[in-house]
C-alpha positions in Angstrom: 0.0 0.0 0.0 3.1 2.5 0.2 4.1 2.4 -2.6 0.7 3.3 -3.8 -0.1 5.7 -1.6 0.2 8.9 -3.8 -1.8 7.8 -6.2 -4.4 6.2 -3.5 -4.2 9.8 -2.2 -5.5 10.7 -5.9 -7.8 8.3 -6.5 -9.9 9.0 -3.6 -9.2 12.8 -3.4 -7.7 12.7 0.3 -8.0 16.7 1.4 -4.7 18.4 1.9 -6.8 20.1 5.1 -6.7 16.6 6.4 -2.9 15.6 5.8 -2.8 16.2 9.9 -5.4 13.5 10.3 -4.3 11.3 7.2 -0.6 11.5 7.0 1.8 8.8 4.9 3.1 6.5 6.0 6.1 6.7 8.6 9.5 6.2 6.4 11.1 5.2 9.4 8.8 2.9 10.3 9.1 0.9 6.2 12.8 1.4 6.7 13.2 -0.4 9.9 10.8 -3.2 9.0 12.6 -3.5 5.7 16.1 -3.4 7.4 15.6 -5.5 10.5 12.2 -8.0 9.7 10.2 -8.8 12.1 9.5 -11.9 13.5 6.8 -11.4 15.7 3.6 -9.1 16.5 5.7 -7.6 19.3 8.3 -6.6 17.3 6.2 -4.8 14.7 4.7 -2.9 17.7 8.1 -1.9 18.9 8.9 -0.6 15.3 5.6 1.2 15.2 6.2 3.0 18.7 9.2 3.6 17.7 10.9 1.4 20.2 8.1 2.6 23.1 4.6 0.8 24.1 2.1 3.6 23.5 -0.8 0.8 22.5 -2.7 1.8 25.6 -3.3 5.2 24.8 -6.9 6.0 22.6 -5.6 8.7 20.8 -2.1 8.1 20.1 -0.4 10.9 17.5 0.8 7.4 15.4 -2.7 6.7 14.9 -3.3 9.5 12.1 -1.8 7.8 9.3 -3.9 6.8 6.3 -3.2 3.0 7.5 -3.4 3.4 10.9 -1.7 0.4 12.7 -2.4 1.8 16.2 -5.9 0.9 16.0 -4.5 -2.5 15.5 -2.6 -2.4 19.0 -4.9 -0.6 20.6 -8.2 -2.6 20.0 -7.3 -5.3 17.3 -9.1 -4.0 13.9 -7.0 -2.1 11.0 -8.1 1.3 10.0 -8.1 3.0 6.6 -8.0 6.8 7.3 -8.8 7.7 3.6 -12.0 7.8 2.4 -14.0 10.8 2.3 -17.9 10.5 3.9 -20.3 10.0 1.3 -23.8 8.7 0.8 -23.3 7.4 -2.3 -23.8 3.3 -2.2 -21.3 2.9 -5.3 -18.6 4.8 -3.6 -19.2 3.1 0.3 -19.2 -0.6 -1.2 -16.0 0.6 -3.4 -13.9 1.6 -0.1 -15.1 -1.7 1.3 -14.1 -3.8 -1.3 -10.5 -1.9 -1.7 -9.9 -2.5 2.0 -10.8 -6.3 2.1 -8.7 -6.8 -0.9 -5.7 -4.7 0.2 -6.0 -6.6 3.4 -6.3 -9.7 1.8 -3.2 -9.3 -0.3 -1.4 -8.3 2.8 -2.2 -11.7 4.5 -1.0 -13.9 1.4 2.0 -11.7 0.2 5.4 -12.6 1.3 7.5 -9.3 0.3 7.0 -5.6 -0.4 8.6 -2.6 -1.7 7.7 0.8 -0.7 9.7 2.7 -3.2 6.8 5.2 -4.5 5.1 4.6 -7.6 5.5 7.1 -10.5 3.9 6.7 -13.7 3.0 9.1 -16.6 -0.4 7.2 -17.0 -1.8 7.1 -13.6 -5.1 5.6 -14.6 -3.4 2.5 -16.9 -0.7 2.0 -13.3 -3.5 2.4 -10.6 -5.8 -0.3 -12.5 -3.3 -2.9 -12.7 -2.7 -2.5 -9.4 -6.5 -3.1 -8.5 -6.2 -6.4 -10.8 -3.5 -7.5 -8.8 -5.4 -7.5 -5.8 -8.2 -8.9 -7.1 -10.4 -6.6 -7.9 -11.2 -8.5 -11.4 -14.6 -9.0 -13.3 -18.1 -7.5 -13.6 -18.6 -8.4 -10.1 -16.0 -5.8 -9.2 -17.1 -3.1 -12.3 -18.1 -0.6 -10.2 -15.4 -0.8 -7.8 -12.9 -0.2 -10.7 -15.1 2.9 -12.0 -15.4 4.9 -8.8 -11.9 4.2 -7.9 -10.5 5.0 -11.2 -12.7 8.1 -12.5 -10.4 11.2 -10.3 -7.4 9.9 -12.1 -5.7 10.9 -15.5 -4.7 8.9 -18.4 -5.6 6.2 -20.4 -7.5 3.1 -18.9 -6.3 0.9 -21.9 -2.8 1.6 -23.0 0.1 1.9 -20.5 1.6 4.9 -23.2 -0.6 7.6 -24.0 1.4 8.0 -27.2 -0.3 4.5 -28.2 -3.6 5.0 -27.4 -3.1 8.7 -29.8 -1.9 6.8 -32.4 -4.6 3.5 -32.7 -7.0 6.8 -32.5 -5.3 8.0 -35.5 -5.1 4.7 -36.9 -8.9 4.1 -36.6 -9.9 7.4 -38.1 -7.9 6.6 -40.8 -9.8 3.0 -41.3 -13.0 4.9 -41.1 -12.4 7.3 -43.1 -11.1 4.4 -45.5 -14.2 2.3 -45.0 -16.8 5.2 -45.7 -15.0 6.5 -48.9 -15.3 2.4 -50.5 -19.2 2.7 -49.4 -19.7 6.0 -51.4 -17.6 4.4 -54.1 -19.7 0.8 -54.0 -22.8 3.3 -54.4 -21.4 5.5 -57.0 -21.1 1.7 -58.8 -24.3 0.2 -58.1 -26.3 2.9 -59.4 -28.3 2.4 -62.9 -27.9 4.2 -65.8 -30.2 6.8 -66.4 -30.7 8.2 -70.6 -32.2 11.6 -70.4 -33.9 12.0 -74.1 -33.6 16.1 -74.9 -37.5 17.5 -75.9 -37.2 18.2 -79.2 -36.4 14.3 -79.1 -39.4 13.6 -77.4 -41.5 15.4 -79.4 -40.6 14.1 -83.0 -40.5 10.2 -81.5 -43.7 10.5 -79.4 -46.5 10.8 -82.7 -46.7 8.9 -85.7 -45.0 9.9 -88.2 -45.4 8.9 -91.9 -43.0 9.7 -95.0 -44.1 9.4 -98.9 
């Protein structure tokens, strides 16, 4: 989730008036994990505290971090500091499904880099990611869409350069396609003889010669 976390920050348009309340996560804390692993719940508490036990405490400063691990210590549930409070059933079941399956793939997952994320296609980067944890199929449509729709790029092509040029490359078919059409129809069309009057006048009576 680190290494996501700017783009997270994106996606679900975390208010800088909230940074206080929402901050990143502790780079000691990834270091030390990263350069001393723990073996043990205990130790990962340590690290978190920063080599002190404030678990006891309700409203420990620690616990203001977008993944808030404090709440873990504290009372034994995880807690995702992102989301902004909405009505909006499409956007609650979304955050609900992005915690479970970030959760999920930190159960089963056995390493982890924190090194941020940059990409010049954050939508294309940031929905690979949600494949990767699952989040796959029509039963997860919506979930993609609400998650997906405050970030830039291209959702198909990983360069935007590509997706410019198949758009060129299907205007040009088009364009290709409609000029055959008017051509077959140009074809297809029967011959039409337009007789002049005066024509018409000297063939349409009888006419008879000595």
């Amino acid at each position: 989730m680190a290494a996501k976390e700017d783009l997270l920050y994106k996606a679900l348009k975390v208010n800088v008036s909230r940074e206080h309340y929402c901050q990143k996560m502790d780079t000691r804390f990834l270091d030390e994990i990263n350069n001393r692993p723990p073996m043990s719940m205990e130790q990962i508490k340590s690290m978190w505290y920063d080599g002190e036990d404030y678990s006891y405490r309700h409203y420990d400063d620690t616990r203001y971090h977008a993944l808030n691990l404090h709440s873990v210590f504290y009372k034994g549930t995880i807690e995702f500091r992102l989301f902004n409070s909405t009505l909006h059933a499409g956007e609650v079941k979304s955050a609900i499904q992005l915690c479970l399956a970030i959760s999920h793939q930190a159960l089963i997952q056995k390493s982890a880099r924190h090194a941020k994320t940059v990409s010049d296609n954050e939508k294309y980067t940031f929905r690979t990611w949600l494949l990767r944890l699952g989040l796959i199929g029509d039963e997860f449509k919506t979930a993609r869409h609400h998650l997906l729709k405050n970030l830039e790029g291209n959702i198909a092509w990983k360069d935007p350069a590509q997706a410019e040029k198949q758009k060129e490359r299907l205007a040009q078919k088009r364009a290709a396609e409609l000029n055959n059409t008017n051509e077959n129809i140009n074809i297809n069309e029967p011959e039409v003889n337009l007789v002049p009057n005066d024509e018409q006048e000297e063939t349409s009576g009888f006419i008879m010669s000595m």
